[in-house]
N, C-alpha and C positions, 0 to 999 in steps of 0.2 A: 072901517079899515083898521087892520090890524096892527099897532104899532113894533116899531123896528128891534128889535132884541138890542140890549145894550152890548152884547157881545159883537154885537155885527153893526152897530153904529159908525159911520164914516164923520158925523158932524164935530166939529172941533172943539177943543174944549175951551173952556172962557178967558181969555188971554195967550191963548196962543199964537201963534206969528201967523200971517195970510197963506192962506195955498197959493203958491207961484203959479204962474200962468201955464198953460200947455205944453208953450214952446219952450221954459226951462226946467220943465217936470220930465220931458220927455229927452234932454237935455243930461240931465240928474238920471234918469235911469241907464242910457248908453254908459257912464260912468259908471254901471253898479259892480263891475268887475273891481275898480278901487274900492270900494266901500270892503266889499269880501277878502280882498289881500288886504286892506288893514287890518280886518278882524283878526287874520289868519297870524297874519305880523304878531300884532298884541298880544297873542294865546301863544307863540311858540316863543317870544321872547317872557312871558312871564310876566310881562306888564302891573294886570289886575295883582296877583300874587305880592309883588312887592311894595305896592298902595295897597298903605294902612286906611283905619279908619281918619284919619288927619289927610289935608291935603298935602301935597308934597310939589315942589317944583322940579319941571324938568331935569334941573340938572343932578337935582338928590335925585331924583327915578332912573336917568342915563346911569349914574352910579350905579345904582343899584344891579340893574340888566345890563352892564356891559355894552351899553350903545352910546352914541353921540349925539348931545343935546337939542344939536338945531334940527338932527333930523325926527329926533323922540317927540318933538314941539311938535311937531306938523304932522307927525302921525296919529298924535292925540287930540288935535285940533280938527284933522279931519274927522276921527272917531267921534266927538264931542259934536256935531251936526245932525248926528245919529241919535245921541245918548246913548254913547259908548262913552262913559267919563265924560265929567263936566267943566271945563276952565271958568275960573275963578274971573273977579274983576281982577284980585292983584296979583293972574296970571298963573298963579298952582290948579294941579287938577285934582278935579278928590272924582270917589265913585258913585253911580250912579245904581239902578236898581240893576239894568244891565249890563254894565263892565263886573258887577258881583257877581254875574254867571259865569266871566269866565275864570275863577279863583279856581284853583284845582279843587282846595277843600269845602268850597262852596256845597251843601247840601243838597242842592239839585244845580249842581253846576253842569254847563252847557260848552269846557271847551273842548273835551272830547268831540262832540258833534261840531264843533265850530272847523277843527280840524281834519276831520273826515270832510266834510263838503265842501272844501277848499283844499283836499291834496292833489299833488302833481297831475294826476289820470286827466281828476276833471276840467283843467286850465285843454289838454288837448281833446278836450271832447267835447266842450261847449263850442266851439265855432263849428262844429260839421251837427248842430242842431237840426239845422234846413236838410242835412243828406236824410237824418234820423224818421224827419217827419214826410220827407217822398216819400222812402221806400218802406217807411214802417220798420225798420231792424233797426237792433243795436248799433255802433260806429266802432267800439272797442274789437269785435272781431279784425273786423280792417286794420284798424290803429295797432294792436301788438299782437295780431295773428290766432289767438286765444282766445278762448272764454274768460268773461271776468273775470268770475274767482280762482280759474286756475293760473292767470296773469297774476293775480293779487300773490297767492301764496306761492309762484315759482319767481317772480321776476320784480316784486316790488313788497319784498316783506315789511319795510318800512308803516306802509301802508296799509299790508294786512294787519297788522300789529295797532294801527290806529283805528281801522274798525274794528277791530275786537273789542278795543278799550270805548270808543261809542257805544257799541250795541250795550256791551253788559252794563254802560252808565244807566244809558237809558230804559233798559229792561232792568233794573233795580228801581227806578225813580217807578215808571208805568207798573209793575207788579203789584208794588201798595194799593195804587189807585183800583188796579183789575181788582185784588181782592177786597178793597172796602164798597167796590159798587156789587160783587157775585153774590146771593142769597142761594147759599148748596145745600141750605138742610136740608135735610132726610135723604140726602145722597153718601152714600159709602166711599166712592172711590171718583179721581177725578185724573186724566190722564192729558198734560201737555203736551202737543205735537210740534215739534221743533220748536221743543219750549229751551234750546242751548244749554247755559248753565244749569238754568229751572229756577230762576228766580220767581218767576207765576207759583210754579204749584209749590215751592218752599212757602210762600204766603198766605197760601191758601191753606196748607199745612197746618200754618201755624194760626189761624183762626177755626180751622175746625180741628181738633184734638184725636178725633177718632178717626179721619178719614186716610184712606191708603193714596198712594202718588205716583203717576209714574210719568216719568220724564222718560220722553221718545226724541232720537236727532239721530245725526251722521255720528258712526265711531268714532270722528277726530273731535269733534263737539262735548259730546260727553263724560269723554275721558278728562275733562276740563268742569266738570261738572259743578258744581258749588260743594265745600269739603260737606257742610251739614250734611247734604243729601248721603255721601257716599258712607262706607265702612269706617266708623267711628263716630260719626257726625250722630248729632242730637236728631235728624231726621231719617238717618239711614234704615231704621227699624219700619217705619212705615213707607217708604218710597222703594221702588221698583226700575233704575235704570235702562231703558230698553233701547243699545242701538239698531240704528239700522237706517233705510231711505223710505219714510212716511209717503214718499210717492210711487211707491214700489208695494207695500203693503202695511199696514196698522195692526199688526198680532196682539194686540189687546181689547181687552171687552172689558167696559169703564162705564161706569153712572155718565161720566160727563165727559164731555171732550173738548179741551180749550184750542183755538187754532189761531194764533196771533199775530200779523202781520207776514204771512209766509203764503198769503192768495192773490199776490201780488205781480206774480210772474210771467209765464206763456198761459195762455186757455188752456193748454191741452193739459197741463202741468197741475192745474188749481182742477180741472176736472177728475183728473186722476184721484187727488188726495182726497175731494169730498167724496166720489165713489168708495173709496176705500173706510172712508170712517163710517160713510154708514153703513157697506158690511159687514167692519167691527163691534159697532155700537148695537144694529136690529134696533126693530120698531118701539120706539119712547123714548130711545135715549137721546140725550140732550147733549147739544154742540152750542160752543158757547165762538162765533167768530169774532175777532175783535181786527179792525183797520183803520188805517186813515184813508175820509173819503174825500176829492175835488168838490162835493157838492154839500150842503146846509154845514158849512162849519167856520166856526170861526178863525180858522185858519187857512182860508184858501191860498194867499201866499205861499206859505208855506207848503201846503198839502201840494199845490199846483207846480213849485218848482222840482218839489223830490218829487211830481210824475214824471218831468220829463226827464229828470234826473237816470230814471229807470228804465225809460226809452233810448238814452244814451248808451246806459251800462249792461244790461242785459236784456232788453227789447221787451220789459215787462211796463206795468199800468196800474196806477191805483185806483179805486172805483169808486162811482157814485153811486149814492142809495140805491138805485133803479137796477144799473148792472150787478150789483151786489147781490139786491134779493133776487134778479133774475137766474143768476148763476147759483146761488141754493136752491132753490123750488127745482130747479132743471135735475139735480141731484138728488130730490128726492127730500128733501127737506125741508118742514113747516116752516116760515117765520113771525114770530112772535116779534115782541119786544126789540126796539133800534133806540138805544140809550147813549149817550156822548159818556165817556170814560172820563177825557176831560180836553180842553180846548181843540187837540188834534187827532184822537181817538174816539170809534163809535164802537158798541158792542154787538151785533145783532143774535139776539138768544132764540136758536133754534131746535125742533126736536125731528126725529128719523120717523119719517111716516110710517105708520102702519101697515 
């Protein structure tokens, strides 16, 4: 028998407190709506930010964020159950590994995403879950008449402005990783498909010296493009901006084709786009998809709440291995190699059949 990955290990580690019974686990979880408004709390009042490396007590940290002590205590104390911040015996909190994600300047700081997945939309669109998962559709059509992103960007810019500032965290932190796991030798050119900014292929860029880039999106996307890439930029010489709608068509013919987190939406949608790259690409050339899956990852949590996340907001699905490669082969596409990028991301490196 094969033992259990330590990634995916449930067993507890040596001194840590008992697993509570059934009945207050499942107790603890109808609660997890407070757990996420704390987070949300913590990250918009700046909490982490103003905890230094020294503990500091409540009331120097109310100070500091402009809140009031007795209730700062008990926000941090609930956090502290979590290891969100840790309270002290003689009652200061100091930080923990994860209250350091949510530090703005944190390196791979986490509160942009802490913020997105706890704005206003999604407090009204978690209780109509149950409508979500009868009738299979999104709930935000109902709730503000609109499609999501056209709700987002006409009627809650607040919000579109916070996923902006998520994605591009996060697609700076993931591009490293895309490029130190990609092996492109003896490839020429390499073309990101609603690659937004282009933090991927700026990475990619800059690990292979010779190779050309082209960054494909919507024209409001691009126009926002990362400055390197554009006219001036240290990359603008070898990169190729192309707007347009990748599901509408791919006007470029590329060694490689990166497609990252954007196969995630209607079937009809994620069909379109792969038919289209393999027309562009013709037979050898190489698609490189990268997703997060519900299934062999050590992030199922996670993986599993942004699916139904996506079933709420726009009536889309994140994939398991199985549907994944089912939906490339169906399109026409070899799969090779299915590699973890890293805890929440896989790669799956495919080429355009012959």
């Amino acid at each position: 028998m094969t033992a259990p990955s330590p990634a995916l290990s449930t067993a507890p580690e040596p001194g840590a407190p008992p697993t509570p019974p059934p009945s207050m686990r499942l107790r603890e979880l109808v609660f997890g709506a407070a757990c996420a408004a704390a987070v949300r709390a913590a990250a918009r009042l700046g909490v982490a930010d103003a905890l230094g490396d020294a503990p500091m007590t409540a009331q120097s940290l109310a100070a500091a964020v402009h809140t009031e002590p007795g209730p700062l205590r008990r926000l941090l104390r609930a956090l502290s159950c979590y290891g969100v911040f840790a309270e002290r015996p003689d009652g200061t909190f100091a930080h923990t590994e994860m209250s350091r994600l949510l530090r703005e300047d944190a390196p791979d700081s986490l509160r942009a995403i802490a913020l997105w997945c706890t704005e206003p939309w999604t407090w009204d669109a978690w209780p109509r879950l149950d409508r979500a998962v009868r009738t299979g559709h999104n709930v935000v059509q109902d709730l503000y008449g609109k499609e999501f992103f056209e709700y987002l960007n006409e009627d809650a810019p607040e919000s579109a402005d916070v996923f902006n500032r998520a994605m591009t965290r996060s697609s700076e932190q993931s591009a490293r990783e895309v490029a130190a796991l990609l092996d492109l030798s003896g490839s020429d050119s390499v073309a990101d498909l609603g690659g937004g900014q282009g933090h991927v292929v700026a990475s990619l860029l800059d690990k292979y010296p010779a190779m050309l880039g082209y960054l494909l999106d919507l024209p409001r996307v691009v126009d926002n493009a990362l400055p390197r890439l554009r006219a001036g930029g240290d990359l603008a010489g070898r990169t190729r901006i192309v707007p347009g709608d990748i599901r509408e068509a791919v006007p470029v013919r590329a060694d490689v084709y990166i497609i990252k987190n954007i196969l995630e939406w209607d079937d009809e949608s994620t069909a379109r786009l792969l038919r289209n790259v393999v027309e562009a690409g013709g037979p050898g050339a190489r698609v490189v998809v990268i997703e997060n899956l519900v299934d062999d990852t050590p992030s199922m949590r996670f993986s599993t709440a942004m699916d139904l996340l996506l079933l709420l907001n726009v009536g889309g699905a994140k994939h398991t291995t199985a549907s994944m490669t089912g939906r490339l082969r169906a399109a026409g596409l070899e799969v090779g190699d299915v590699r973890p990028v890293n805890p929440f991301l896989h790669a799956f490196d495919c080429t355009v059949r012959g």
